[in-house]
C-alpha positions as protocol buffer text, in pm:
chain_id: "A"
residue {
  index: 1
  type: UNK
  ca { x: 640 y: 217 z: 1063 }
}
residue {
  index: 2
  type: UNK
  ca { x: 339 y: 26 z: 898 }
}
residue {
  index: 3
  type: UNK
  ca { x: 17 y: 45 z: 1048 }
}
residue {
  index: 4
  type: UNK
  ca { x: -201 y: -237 z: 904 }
}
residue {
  index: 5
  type: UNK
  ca { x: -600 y: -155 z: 983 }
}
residue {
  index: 6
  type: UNK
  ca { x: -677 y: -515 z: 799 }
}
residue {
  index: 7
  type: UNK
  ca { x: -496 y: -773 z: 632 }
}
residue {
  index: 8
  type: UNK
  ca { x: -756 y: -954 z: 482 }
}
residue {
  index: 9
  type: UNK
  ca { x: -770 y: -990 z: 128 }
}
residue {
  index: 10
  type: UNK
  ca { x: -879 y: -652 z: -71 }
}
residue {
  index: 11
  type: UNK
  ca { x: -914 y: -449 z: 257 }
}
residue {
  index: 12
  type: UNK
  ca { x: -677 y: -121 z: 284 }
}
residue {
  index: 13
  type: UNK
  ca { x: -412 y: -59 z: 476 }
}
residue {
  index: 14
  type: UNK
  ca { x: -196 y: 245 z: 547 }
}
residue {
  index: 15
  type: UNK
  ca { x: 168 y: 257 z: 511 }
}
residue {
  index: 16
  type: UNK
  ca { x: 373 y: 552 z: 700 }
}
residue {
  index: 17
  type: UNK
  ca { x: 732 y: 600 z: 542 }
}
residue {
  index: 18
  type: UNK
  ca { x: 976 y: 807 z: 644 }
}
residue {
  index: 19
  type: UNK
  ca { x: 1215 y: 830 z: 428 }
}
residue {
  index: 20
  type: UNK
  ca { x: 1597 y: 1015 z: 450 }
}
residue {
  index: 21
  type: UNK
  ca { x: 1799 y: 1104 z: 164 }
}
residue {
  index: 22
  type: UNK
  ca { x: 2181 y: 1136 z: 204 }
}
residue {
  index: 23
  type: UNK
  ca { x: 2248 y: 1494 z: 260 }
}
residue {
  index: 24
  type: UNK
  ca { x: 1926 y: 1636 z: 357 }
}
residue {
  index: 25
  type: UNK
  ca { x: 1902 y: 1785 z: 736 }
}
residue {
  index: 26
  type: UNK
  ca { x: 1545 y: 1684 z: 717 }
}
residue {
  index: 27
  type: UNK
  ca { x: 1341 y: 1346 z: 602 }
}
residue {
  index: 28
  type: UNK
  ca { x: 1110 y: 1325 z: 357 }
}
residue {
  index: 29
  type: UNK
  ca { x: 811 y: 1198 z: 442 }
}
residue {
  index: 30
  type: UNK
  ca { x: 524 y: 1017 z: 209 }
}
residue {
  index: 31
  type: UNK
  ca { x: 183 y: 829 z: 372 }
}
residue {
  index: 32
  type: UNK
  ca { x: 57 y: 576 z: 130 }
}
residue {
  index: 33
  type: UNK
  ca { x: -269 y: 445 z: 116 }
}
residue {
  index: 34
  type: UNK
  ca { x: -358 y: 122 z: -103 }
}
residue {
  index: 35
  type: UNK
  ca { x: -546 y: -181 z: -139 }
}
residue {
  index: 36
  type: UNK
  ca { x: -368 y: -503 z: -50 }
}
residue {
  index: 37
  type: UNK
  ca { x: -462 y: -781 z: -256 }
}
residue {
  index: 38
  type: UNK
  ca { x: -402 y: -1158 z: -248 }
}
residue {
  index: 39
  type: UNK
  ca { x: -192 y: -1352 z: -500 }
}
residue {
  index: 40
  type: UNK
  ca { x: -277 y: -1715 z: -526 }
}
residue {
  index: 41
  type: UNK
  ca { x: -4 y: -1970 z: -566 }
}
residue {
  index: 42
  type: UNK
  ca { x: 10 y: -2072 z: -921 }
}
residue {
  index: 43
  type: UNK
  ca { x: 246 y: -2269 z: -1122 }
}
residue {
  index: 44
  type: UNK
  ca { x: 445 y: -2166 z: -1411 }
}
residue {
  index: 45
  type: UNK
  ca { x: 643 y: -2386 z: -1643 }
}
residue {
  index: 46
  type: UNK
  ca { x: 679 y: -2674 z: -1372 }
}
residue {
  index: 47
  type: UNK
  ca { x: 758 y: -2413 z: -1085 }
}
residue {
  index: 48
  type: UNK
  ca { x: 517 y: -2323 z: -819 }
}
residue {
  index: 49
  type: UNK
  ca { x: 481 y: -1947 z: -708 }
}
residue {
  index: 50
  type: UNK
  ca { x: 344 y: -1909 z: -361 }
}
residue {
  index: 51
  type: UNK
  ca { x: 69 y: -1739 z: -258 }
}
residue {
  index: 52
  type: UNK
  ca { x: 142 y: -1327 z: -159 }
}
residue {
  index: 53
  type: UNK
  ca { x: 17 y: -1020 z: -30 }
}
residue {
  index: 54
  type: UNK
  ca { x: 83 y: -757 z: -334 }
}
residue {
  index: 55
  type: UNK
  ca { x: 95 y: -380 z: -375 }
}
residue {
  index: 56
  type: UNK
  ca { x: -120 y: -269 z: -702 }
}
residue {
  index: 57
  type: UNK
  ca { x: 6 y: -246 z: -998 }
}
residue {
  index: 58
  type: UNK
  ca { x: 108 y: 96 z: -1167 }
}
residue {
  index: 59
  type: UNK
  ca { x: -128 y: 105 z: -1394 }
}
residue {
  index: 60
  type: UNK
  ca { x: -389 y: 62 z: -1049 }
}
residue {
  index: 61
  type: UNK
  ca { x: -189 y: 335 z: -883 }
}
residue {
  index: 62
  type: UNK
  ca { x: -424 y: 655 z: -835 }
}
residue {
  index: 63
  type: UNK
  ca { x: -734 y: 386 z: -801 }
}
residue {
  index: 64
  type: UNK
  ca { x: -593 y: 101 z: -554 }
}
residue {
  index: 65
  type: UNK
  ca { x: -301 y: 345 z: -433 }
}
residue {
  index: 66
  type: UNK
  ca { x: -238 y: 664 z: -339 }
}
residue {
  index: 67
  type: UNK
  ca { x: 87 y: 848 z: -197 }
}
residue {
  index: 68
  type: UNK
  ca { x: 57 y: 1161 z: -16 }
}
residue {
  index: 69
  type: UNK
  ca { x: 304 y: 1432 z: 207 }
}
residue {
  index: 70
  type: UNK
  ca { x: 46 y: 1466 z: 429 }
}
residue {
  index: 71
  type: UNK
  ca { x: -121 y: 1247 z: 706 }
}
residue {
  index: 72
  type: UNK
  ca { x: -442 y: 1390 z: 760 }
}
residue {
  index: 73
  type: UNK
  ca { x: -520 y: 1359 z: 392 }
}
residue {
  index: 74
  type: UNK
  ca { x: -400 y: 977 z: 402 }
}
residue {
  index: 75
  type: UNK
  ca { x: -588 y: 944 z: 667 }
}
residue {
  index: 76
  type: UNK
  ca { x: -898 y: 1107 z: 510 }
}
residue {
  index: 77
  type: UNK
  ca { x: -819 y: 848 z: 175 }
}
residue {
  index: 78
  type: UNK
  ca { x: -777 y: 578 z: 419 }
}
residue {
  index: 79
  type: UNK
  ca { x: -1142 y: 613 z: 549 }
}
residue {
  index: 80
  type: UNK
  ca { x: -1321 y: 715 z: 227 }
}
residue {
  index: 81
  type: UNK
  ca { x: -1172 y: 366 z: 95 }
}
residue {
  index: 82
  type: UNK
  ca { x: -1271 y: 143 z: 384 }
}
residue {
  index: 83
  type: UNK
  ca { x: -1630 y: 228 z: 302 }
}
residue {
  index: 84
  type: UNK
  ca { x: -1618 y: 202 z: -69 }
}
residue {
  index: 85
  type: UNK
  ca { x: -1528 y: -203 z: -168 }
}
């Protein structure tokens, strides 16, 4: 389940995972939190890369993204980075 609050380029959206690992009675579950950005097309060498939504990068993880076990914390993340652009 994905709930998107905004898809607009640089706005946040929150991503609910639930995740289950073979041989586990119960599933794992992980809220992330990040900043969606926008990828222009561009070409590279003669071939043309469209245009994308994109996670950020690991080096932007802990600033543009944020993973968490529990929801009311994502959810707390998710509104303290709709206010701060």
């Amino acid at each position: 389940m994905v709930l998107l609050f905004d898809r607009s380029p640089g706005k946040v959206t929150l991503r609910y995972i639930e995740q289950k690992w073979n041989g586990y009675a119960n599933p794992s579950v992980a809220y992330e939190v990040v900043r969606i950005r926008r990828r222009e097309a561009r070409e590279i060498k003669g071939e043309i890369i469209v245009a994308a939504e994109v996670y950020p990068r690991s080096e932007a993880w802990g600033v543009d993204g944020f993973t968490f076990t529990d929801k009311g914390t994502a959810l707390a993340k998710l509104r303290q980075m709709k206010f701060k652009r």
